[in-house]
C-alpha positions in Angstrom: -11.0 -25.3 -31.6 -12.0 -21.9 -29.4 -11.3 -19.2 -30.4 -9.6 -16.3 -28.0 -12.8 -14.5 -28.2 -14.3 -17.6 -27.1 -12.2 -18.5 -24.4 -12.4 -15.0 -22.8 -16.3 -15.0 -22.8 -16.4 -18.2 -21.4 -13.7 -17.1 -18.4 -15.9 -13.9 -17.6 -19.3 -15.9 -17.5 -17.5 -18.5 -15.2 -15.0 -16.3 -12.7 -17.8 -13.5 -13.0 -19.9 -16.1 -11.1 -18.0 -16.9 -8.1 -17.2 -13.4 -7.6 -14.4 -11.9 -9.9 -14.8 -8.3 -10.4 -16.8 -7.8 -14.1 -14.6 -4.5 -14.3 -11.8 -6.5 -15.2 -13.3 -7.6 -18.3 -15.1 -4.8 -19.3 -11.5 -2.6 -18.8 -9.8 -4.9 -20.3 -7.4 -4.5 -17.4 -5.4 -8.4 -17.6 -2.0 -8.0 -18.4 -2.3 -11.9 -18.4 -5.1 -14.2 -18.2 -4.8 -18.1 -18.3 -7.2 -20.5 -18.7 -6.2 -24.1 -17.5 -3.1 -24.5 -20.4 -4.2 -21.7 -23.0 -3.3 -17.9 -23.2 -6.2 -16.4 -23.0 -5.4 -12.4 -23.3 -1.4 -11.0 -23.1 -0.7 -7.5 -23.2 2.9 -5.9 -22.1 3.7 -3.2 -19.8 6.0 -0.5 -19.5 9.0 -1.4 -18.2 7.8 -5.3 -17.8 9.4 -8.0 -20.1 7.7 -11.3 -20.0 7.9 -14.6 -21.6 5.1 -17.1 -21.6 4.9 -20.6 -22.5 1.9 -22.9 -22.6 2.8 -26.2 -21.3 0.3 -29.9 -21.3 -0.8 -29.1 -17.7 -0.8 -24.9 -17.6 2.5 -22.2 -18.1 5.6 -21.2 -17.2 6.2 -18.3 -16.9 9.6 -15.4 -16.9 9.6 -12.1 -16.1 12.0 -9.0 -16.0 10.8 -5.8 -14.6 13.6 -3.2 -15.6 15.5 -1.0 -13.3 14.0 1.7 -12.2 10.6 0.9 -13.8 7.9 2.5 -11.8 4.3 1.6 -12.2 1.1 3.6 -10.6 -1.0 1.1 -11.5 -0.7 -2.9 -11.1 0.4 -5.2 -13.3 -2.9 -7.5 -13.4 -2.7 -11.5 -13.9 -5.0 -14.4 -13.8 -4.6 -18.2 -13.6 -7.7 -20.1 -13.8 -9.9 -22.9 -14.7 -13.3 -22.2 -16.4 -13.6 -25.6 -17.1 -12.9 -29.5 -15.8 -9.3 -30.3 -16.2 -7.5 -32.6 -13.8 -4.5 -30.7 -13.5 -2.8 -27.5 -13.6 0.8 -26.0 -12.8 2.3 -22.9 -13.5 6.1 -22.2 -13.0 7.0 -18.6 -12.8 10.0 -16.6 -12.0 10.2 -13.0 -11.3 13.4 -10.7 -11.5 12.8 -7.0 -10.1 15.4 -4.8 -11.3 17.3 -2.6 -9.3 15.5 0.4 -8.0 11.9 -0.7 -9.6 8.7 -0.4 -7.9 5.8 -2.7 -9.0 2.7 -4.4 -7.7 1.8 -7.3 -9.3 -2.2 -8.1 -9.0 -2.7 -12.2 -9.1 -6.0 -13.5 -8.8 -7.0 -17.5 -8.8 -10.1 -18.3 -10.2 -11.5 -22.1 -10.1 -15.1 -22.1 -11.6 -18.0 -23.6 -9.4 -18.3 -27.4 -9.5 -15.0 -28.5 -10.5 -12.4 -31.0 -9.0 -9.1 -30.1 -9.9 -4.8 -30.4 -8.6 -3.3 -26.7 -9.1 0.3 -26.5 -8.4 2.5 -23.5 -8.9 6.2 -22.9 -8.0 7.3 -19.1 -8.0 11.1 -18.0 -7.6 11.3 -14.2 -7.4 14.2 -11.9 -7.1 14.0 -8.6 -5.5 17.1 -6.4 -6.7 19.1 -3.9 -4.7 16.5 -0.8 -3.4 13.8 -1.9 -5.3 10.2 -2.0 -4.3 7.8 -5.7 -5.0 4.3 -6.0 -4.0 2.8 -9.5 -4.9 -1.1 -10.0 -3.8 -2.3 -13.3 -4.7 -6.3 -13.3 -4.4 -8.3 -16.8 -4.6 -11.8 -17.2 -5.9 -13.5 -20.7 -5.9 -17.1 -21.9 -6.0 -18.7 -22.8 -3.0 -18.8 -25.8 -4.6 -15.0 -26.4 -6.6 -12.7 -29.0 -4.7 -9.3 -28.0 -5.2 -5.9 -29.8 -4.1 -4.0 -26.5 -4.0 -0.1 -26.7 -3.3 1.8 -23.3 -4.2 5.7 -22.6 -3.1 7.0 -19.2 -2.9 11.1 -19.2 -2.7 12.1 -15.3 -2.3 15.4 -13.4 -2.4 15.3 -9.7 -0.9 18.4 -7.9 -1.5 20.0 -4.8 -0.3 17.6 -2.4 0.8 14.7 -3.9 -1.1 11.4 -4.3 0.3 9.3 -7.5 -0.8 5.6 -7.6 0.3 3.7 -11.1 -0.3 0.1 -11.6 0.5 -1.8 -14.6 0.1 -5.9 -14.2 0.3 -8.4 -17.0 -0.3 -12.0 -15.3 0.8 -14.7 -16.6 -1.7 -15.9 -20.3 -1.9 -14.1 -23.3 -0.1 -10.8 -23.1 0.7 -10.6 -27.1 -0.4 -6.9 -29.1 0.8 -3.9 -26.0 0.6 -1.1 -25.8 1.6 0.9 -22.5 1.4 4.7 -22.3 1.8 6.4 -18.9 1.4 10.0 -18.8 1.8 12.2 -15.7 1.7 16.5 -14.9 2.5 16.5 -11.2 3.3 19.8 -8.7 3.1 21.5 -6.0 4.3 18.6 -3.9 5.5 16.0 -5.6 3.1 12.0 -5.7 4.1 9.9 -8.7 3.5 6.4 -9.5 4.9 4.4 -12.2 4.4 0.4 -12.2 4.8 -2.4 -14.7 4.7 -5.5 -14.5 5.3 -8.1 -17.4 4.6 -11.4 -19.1 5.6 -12.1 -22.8 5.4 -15.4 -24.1 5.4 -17.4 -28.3 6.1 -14.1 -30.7 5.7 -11.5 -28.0 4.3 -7.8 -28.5 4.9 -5.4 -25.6 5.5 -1.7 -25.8 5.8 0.2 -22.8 6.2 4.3 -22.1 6.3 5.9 -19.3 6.2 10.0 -19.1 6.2 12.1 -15.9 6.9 16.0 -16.6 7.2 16.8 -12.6 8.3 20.6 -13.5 7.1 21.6 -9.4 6.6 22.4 -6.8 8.8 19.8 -4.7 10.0 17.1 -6.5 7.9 13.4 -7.1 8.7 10.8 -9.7 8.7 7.2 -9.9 9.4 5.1 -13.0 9.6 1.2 -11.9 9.7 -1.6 -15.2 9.7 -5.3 -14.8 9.6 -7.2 -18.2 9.3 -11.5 -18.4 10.1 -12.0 -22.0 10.3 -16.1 -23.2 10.5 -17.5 -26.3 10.3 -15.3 -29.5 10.3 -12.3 -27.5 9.2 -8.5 -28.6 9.7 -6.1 -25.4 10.0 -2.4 -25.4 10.9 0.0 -22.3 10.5 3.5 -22.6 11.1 5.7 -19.2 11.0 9.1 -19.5 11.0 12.2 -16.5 11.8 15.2 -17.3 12.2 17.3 -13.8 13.0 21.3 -14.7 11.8 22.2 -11.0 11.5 23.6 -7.9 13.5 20.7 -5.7 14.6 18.0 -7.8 12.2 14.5 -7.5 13.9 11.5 -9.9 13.2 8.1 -10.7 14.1 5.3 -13.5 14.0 1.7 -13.0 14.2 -0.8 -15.1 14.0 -4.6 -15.0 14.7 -7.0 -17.7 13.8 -11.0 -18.4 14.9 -12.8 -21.1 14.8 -16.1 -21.4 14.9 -18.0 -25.5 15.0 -17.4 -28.1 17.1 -15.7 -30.1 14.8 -12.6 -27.3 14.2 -8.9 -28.4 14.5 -6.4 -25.4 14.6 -2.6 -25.3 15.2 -0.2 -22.2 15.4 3.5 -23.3 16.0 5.4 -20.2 15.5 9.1 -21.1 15.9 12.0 -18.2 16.6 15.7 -18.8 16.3 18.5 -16.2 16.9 22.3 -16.8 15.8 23.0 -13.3 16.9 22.8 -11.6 20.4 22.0 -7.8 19.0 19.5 -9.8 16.7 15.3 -9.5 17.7 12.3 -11.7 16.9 9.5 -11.5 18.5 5.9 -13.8 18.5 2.3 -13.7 19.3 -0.8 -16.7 18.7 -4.0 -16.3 19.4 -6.7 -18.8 19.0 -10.1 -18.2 19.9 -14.2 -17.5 18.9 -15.5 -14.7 17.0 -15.8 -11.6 19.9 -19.1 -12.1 21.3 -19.3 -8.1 22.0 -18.9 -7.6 18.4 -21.6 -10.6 17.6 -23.7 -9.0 19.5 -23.5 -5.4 18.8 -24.1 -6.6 15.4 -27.4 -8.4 16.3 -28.7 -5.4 18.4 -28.3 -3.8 14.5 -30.8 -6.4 13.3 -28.2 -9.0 11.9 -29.0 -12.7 12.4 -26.5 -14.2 14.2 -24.9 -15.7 10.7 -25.2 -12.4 9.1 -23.4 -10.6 12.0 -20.9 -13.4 11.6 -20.3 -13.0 8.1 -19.3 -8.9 8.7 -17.0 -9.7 11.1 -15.3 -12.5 9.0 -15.3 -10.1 5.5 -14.0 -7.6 8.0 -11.1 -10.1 9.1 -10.3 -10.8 5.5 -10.3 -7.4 4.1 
């Protein structure tokens, strides 16, 4: 049976690989790291209560930030697979307490060469004036198929602020589909971004949900998808603006690049109230060819000069 000490090695050789930062190892900086179903390394912080349970397939996860906790630096997580396994899930709730304000560092990490379904379901709850930041970075091998399916279902209360952003920028992208829900209060903040590349016969599916259901509150939908080869992409950004004086807005901006590219944008905006605001933009399009070429005039190949402007996009 491995070891911890085992297990950790084995996660920094694999996620090292396909482009995790080697600091976080060497720091020591994961409050949490998972490997498939095992606890790999768990260390508290201040102000952070957590309760972690290894399940057949992966965790479930609770966690309560106490009011008022404030946090300079992130609270660091990762879920991964270092080796085969057929399937992983991970449950996780999240309650901010009133006042707090915490960022929350997630990073996914699938090793190079593996097939795997990863599901997870997170229900977080933002109290009254407190501040959430959740960034959710992905890391596969440019040669790991995963069937990713994660569900993000969000309650932003009084004067809260709630900022969830979804990145997949290393490796294939493989089949997702992303669905990020939120109900936002009396002058409560939340803004969703995602911002991914899919690459030869990669499937992306995209959804975010804002219900804008308290007065004065705010909602910001914000989509970045590069698409090459045969990729599918499809975002769908929803608003719906129930409230007195709620304002709300849907961007999205994808490029394709092959072909063989499919990309849909539906943004879709409903208002129940007549001081209420939403507001929508789509673009789809190539990679500027002033850019492309400025870049070349550099000494860039023309795939090299691509690849800037796609980090650039992602960043």
């Amino acid at each position: 049976m491995a070891t911890a000490r085992n297990l950790l090695n084995i996660a920094k050789k694999e996620f090292t690989k396909i482009g995790l930062p080697e600091e976080l190892f060497t720091k020591n900086k994961f409050n949490l790291l998972v490997d498939r179903n095992k606890i790999v390394t768990k260390y508290p912080a201040p102000g952070v209560r957590s309760e972690v349970i290894e399940t057949p397939t992966g965790v479930k996860t609770k966690v309560y930030i106490e009011p008022g906790t404030k946090l300079e630096e992130p609270v660091t997580l990762c879920f991964g697979a270092a080796g085969r396994t057929d399937l992983q899930t991970t449950e996780s709730e999240i309650i901010v307490g009133e006042g707090a304000d915490v960022k929350f560092q997630v990073y996914g990490a699938m090793a190079d060469g593996i097939k795997l379904k990863h599901t997870a379901k997170t229900r977080i709850v933002v109290e009254k004036n407190a501040k959430f930041v959740f960034i959710d970075v992905h890391y596969n091998g440019e040669n790991t198929l995963v069937d990713l399916e994660t569900e993000t279902d969000a309650y932003v209360g009084e004067n809260a602020y709630f900022k969830s952003v979804f990145k997949q920028i290393k490796g294939r992208a493989g089949k997702v589909r992303v669905n990020l829900k939120a109900k936002v209060n009396r002058k409560g903040v939340v803004v969703f971004e995602t911002k991914m590349i899919g690459k030869k016969d990669d499937e992306i599916k995209v959804e975010d949900i804002i219900y804008l259901d308290g007065e004065e509150s705010r909602g910001i939908s914000k989509s970045r998808i590069i698409a090459v080869d045969q990729t599918k992409a499809e975002f769908i950004g929803e608003t719906y603006g129930n409230a007195p004086r709620c304002r709300g807005h849907i961007d999205c901006s994808e490029i394709i690049r092959g072909k063989d590219v499919v990309v849909k944008a539906v943004p879709v905006v409903v208002v129940r109230d007549e001081t209420a605001k939403v507001t929508h933009e789509a673009a789809i399009g190539s990679i500027d060819k002033k850019q492309l070429e400025t870049l070349m005039a550099r000494g860039l190949t023309e795939d090299e000069a691509v690849d800037v402007i796609v980090q650039g996009m992602l960043r």
